[in-house]
C-alpha positions as CSV (number, residue, x, y, z in Angstrom):
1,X,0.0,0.0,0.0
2,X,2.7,2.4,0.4
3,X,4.5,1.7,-2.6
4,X,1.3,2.7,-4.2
5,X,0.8,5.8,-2.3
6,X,4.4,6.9,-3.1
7,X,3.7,5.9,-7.1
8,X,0.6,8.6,-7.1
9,X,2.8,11.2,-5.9
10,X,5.8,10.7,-8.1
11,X,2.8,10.5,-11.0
12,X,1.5,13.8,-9.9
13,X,4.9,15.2,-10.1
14,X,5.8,14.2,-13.5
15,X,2.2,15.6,-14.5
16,X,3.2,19.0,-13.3
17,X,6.2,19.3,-14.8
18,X,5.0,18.3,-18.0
19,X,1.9,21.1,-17.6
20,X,4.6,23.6,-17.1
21,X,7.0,22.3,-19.7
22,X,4.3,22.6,-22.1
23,X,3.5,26.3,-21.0
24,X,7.0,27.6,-21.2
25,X,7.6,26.3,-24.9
26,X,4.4,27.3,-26.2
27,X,2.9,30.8,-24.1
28,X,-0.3,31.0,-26.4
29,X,-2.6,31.6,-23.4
30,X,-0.2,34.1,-22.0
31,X,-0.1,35.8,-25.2
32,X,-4.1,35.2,-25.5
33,X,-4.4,37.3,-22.0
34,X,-1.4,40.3,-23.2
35,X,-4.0,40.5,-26.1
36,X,-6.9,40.6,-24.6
37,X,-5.2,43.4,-21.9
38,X,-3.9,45.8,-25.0
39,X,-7.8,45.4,-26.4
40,X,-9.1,46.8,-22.7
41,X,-6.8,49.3,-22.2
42,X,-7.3,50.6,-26.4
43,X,-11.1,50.1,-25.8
44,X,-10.7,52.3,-22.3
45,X,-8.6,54.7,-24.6
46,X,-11.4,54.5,-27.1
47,X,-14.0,55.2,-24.3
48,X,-11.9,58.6,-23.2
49,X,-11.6,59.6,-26.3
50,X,-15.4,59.3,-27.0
51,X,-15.9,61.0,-23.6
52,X,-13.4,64.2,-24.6
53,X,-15.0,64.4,-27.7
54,X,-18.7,64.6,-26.3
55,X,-17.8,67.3,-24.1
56,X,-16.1,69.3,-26.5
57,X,-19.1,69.0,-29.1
58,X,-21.4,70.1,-25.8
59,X,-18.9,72.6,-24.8
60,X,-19.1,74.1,-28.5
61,X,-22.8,73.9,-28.5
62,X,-23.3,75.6,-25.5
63,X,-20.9,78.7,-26.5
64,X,-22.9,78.8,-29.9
65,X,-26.4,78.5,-28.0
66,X,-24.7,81.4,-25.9
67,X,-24.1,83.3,-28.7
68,X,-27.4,82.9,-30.9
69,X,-28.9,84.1,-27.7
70,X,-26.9,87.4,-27.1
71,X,-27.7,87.9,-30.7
72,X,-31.6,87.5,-30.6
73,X,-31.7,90.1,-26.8
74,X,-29.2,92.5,-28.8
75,X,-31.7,92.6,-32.1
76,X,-34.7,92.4,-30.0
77,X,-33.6,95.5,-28.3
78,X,-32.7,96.9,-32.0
79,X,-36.0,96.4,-33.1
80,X,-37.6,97.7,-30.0
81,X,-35.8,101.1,-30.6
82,X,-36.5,101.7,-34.1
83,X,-40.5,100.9,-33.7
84,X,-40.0,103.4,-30.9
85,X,-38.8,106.3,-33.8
86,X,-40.8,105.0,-36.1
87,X,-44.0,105.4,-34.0
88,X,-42.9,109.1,-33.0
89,X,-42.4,110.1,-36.7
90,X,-45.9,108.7,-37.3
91,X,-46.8,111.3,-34.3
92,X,-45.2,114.3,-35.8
93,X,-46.8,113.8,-39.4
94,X,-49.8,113.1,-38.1
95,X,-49.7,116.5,-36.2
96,X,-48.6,118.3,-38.8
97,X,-51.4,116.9,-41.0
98,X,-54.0,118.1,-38.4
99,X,-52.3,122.0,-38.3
100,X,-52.2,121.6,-41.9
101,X,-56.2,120.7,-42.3
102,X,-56.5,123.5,-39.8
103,X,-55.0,126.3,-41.7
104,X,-56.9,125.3,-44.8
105,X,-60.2,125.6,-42.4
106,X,-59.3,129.0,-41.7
107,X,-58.2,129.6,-45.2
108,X,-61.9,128.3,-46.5
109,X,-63.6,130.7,-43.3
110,X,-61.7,133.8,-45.0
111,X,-62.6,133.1,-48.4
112,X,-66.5,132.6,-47.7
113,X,-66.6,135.7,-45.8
114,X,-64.9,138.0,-49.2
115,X,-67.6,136.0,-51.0
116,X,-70.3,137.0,-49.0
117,X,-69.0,140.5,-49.6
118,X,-68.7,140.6,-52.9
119,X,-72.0,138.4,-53.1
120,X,-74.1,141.6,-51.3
121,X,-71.7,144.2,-53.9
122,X,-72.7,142.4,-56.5
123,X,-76.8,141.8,-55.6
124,X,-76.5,145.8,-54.9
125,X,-75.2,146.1,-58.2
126,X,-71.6,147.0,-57.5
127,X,-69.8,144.4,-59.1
128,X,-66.1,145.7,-58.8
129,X,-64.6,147.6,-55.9
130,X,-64.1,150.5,-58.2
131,X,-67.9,150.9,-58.2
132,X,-68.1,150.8,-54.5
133,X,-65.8,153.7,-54.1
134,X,-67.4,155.5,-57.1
135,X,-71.5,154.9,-54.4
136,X,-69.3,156.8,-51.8
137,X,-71.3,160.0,-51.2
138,X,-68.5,162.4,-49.7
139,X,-64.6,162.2,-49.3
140,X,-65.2,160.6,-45.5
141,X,-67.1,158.4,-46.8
142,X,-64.9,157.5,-50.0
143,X,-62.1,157.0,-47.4
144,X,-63.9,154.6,-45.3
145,X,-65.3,152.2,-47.8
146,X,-61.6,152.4,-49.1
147,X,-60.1,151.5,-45.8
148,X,-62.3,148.8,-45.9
149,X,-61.8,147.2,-48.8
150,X,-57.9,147.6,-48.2
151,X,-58.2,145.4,-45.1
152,X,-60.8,142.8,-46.5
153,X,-58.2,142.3,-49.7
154,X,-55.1,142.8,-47.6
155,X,-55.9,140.7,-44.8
156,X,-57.1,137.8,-47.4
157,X,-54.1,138.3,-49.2
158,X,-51.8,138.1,-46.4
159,X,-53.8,134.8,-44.9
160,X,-53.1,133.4,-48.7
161,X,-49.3,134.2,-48.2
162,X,-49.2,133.2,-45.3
163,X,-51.0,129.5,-45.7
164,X,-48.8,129.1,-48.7
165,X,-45.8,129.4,-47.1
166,X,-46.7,127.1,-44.0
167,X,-47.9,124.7,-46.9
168,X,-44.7,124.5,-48.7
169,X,-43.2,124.3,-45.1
170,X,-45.2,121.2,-44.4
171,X,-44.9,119.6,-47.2
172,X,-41.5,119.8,-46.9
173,X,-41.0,118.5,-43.7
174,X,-43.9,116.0,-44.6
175,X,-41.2,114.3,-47.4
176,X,-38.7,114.5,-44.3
177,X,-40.5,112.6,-42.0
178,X,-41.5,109.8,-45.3
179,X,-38.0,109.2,-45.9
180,X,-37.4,108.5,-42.6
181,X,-40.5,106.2,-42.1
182,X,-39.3,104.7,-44.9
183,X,-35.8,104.5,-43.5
184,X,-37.1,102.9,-40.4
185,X,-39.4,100.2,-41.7
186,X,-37.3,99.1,-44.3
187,X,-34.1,98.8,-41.1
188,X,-37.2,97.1,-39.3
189,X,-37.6,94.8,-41.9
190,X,-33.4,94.4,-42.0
191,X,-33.4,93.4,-38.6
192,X,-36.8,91.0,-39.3
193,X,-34.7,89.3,-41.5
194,X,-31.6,88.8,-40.0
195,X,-33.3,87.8,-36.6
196,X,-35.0,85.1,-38.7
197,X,-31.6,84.1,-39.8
198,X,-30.5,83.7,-36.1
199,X,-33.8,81.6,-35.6
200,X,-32.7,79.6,-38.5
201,X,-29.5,79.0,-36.9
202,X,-30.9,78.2,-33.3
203,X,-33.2,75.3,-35.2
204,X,-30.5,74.0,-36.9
205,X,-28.5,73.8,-33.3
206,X,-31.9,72.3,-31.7
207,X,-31.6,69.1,-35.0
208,X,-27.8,69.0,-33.6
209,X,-28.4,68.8,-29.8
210,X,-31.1,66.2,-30.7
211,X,-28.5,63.9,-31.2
212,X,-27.3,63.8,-28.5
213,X,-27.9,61.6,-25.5
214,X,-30.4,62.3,-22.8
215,X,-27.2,63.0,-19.9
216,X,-25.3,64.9,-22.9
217,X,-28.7,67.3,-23.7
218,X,-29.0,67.8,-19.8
219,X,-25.4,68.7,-19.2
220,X,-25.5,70.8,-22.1
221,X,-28.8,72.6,-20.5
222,X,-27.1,73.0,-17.1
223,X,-24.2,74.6,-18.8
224,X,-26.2,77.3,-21.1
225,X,-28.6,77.9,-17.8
226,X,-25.2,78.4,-15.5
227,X,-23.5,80.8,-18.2
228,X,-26.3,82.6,-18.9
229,X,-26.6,83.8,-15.0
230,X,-23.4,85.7,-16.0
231,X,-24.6,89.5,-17.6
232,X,-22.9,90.2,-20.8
233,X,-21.1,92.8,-19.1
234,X,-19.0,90.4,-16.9
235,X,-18.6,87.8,-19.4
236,X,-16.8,91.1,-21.5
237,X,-14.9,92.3,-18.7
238,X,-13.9,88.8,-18.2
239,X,-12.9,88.8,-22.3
240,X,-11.0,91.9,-22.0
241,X,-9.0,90.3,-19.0
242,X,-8.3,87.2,-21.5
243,X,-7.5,89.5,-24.2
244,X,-4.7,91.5,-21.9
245,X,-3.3,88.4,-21.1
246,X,-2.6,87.4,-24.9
247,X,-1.2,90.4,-25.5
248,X,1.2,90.6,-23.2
249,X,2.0,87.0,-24.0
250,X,2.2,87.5,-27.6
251,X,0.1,84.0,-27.9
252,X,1.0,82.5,-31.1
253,X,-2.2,80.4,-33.3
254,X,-2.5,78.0,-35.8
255,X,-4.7,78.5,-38.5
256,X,-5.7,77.1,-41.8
257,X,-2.8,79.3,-43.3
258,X,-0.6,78.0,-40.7
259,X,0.6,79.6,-37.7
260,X,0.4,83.0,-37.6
261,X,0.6,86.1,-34.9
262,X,-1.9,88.5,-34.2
263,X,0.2,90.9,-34.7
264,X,1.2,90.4,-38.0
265,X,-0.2,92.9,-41.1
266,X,-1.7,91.0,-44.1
267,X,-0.3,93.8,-46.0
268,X,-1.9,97.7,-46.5
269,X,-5.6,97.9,-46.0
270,X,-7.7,100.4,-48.1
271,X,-6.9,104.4,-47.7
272,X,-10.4,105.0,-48.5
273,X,-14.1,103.7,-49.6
274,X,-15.0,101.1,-52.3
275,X,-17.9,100.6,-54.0
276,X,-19.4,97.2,-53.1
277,X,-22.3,95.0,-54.8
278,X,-25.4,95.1,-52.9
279,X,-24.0,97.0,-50.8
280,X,-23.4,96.9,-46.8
281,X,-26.6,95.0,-46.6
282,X,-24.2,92.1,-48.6
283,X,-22.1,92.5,-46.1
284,X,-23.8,92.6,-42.9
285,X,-25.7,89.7,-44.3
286,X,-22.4,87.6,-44.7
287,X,-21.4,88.3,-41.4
288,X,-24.3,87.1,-40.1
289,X,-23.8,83.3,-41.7
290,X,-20.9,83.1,-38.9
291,X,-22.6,83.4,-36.2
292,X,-21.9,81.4,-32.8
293,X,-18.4,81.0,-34.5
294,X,-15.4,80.5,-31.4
295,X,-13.6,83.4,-30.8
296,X,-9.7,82.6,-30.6
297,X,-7.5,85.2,-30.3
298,X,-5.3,85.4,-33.7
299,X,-8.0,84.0,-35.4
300,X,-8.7,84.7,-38.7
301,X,-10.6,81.8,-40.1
302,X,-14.1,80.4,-39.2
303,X,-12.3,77.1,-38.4
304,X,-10.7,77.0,-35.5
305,X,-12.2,80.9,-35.3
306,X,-11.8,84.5,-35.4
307,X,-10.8,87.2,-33.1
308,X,-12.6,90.6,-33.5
309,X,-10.3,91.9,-36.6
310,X,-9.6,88.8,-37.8
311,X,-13.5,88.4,-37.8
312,X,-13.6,92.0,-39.6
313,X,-10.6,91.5,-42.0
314,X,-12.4,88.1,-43.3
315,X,-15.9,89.4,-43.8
316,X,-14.7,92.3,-45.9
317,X,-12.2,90.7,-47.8
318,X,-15.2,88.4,-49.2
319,X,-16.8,91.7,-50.8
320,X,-13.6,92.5,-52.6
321,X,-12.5,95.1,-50.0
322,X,-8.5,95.0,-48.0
323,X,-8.4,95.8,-44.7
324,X,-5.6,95.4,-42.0
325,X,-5.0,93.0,-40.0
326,X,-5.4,94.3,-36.4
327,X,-7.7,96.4,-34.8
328,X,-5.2,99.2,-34.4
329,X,-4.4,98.5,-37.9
330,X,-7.6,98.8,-39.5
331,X,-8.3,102.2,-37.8
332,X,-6.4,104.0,-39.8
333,X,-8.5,102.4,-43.0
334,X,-11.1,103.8,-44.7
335,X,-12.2,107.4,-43.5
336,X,-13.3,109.2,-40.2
337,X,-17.2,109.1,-39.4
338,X,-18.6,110.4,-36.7
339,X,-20.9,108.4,-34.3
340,X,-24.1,110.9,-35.4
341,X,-23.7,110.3,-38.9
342,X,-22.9,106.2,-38.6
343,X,-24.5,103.8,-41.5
344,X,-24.5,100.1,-41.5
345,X,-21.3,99.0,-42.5
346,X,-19.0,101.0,-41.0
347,X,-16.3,99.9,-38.9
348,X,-16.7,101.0,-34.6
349,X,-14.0,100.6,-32.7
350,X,-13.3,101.0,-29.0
351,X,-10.5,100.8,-26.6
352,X,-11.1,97.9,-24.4
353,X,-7.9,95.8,-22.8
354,X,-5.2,98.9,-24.4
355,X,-6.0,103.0,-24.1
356,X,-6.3,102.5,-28.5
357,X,-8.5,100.7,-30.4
358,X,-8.1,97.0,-29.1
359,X,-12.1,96.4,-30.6
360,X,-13.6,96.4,-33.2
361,X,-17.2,95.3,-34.7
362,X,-19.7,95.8,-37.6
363,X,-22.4,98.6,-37.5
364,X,-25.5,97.2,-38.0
365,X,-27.5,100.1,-37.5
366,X,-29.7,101.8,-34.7
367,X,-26.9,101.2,-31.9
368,X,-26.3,97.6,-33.1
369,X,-22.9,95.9,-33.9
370,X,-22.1,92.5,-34.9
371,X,-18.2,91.3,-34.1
372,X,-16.9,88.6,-32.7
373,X,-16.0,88.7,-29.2
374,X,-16.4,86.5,-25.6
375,X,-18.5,83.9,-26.7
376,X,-17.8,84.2,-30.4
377,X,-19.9,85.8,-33.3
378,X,-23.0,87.5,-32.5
379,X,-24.7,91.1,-32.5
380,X,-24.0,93.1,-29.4
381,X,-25.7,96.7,-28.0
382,X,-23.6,99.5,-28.6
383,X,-25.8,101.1,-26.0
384,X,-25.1,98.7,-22.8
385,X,-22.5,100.5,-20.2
386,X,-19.8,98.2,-21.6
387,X,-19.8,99.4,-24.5
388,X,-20.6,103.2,-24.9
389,X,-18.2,103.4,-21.9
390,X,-15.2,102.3,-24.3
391,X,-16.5,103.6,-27.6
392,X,-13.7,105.1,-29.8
393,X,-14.8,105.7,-33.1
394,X,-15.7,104.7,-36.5
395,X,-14.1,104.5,-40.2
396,X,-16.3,103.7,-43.4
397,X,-15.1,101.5,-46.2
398,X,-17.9,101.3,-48.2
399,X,-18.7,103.8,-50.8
400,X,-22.1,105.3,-50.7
């Protein structure tokens, strides 16, 4: 019996070494789990990457969602302030149409009196005023039918003059106040359209976030809900900060083009104004397609984005017309305008992170500017603190 015993455990022994001779000449299964090891960590890598990517596509849809919104508030506000003008022009040409219809009352009052007079002159036989002096039966009496048919025609004479005059005045002013109801409605209907635009845009964003997955769209709507507690003003002071920073840095970008500095010219920008199809309309509607576009300083691409001039620079340079490639640059381009006599299209510049003009934007009209700025591309109000605090001044490029 104990041979036996001692005959299982030499068996056992020459077993095991087989089962680990066998392993160390042929390590498939070791191999099998290095595989299967690599495929977890590339599928983990895989899983990261998926991860990064998500929250850079919901990162990027919430600065564009950002953006579309500023856009709407600043055009809303637009439109608000030009139906305000427009109603008050409506005011003033409908009060000068009542004193108008007034006047020609009293005008009417005046001439039906004279014809009553001539009407009893002429029933009494005297059918001219010559024959009314010739019934006068002494010199005092001659003198008083005189005097009074001096102040009958001079008066009425003097009411015509007069009411002629303040007619021509009125219709005068009446073609004023036309033009600039016309103006008004047809900036109205500018803004109508390009807010449409921006509601355009915000759908297309909606068919995008739709895509994405339930936690994705919730993140996405705790993000826009958290930014959009910040005022416009901060989220520009904090810009401005960000834009210091650069500078001093000298940040260097890549681009499309390659890498290039904000600092460097793209060569000499127009001295003057060019004559442009369609128009600053063609160009403020252009601009428009880039909306919720990244800003990046040194930008001057849509892709990866634009900073304010390099926004500016690209937009113009599609309607055939140079400019310079900074801000500070492109101030001396084009000529001086002042703020009173601004059109849509020219260029407003402010002095934001530097004492010169570090900003720039777009005129849109009525106090509106479209540039690209913290956030990216979208319309701004020229009238918020921020803004009319820094405000610099303006250079038109496009011919009239």
């Amino acid at each position: 019996m104990k041979r036996i015993r001692f005959l299982h455990k030499t068996t056992l022994v020459t077993i095991m070494g087989v089962i680990l001779l066998v392993a160390s000449v042929n390590p498939v299964r070791a191999d099998n789990l290095q595989q299967q090891l690599d495929k977890s960590k590339l599928q983990v890598d895989q899983l990261n990457g998926t991860l990064n990517a998500q929250k850079d596509k919901v990162g990027s849809a919430t600065a564009q969602v950002l953006a579309l919104k500023q856009s709407v508030l600043a055009l809303n506000n637009s439109m608000a302030r030009e139906q305000a003008l427009l109603t008050e022009e409506q005011h003033n040409l409908k009060g000068l149409e009542d004193q108008q219809q007034k006047l020609e009352a009293k005008r009417q009052e005046h001439i039906k009196a004279l014809g009553n007079i001539l009407k009893v002159n002429y029933e009494d036989g005297l059918t001219t005023y010559l024959a009314v002096l010739f019934e006068a039966t002494s010199v005092t009496d001659f003198i008083e039918r005189a005097d009074k048919i001096q102040m009958v025609v001079g008066g009425f004479s003097k009411l015509q003059k007069d009411i002629a005059i303040l007619n021509l005045k009125m219709n005068d002013q009446k073609v004023l106040i036309v033009q600039k109801q016309t103006t008004i409605q047809a900036s109205i209907q500018n803004k109508a359209q390009t807010q449409q635009v921006v509601q355009q845009t915000l759908d297309k964003q909606k068919t995008v976030l739709a895509q994405l997955s339930t936690e994705e769209r919730a993140t996405l709507n705790s993000s826009v809900a958290a930014k959009a507690k910040v005022s416009r003003i901060q989220q520009l002071l904090q810009h401005e900060s960000i834009e210091a920073s650069n500078a001093a840095k000298g940040v260097m970008v890549s681009s499309s083009n390659g890498t290039a500095s904000r600092g460097t010219s793209s060569g000499g920008g127009v001295a003057g104004t060019v004559k442009v199809s369609g128009g600053a309309q063609e160009i403020l509607n252009f601009a428009a397609k880039f909306q919720g576009t990244p800003y990046v300083w040194g930008g001057t691409t849509p892709s990866p984005g634009f900073d304010c001039s390099g926004y500016i620079q690209y937009v113009y340079r599609n309607s055939g017309i140079s400019l310079n490639r900074t801000s500070e640059q492109q101030f001396n381009n084009g000529v001086s305008v002042s703020r009173s006599d601004l059109r849509p299209g020219d260029l407003v510049f402010f002095h934001t992170y530097s004492s010169g003009a570090s900003h720039v934007g777009i005129y849109a009209g009525n106090n509106t500017m479209i540039n690209s700025s913290n956030g990216g591309v979208s319309y701004d109000d020229m009238s918020d603190s921020y803004w009319s605090k820094r405000y610099l001044g303006a250079r038109r490029v496009i011919a009239s």
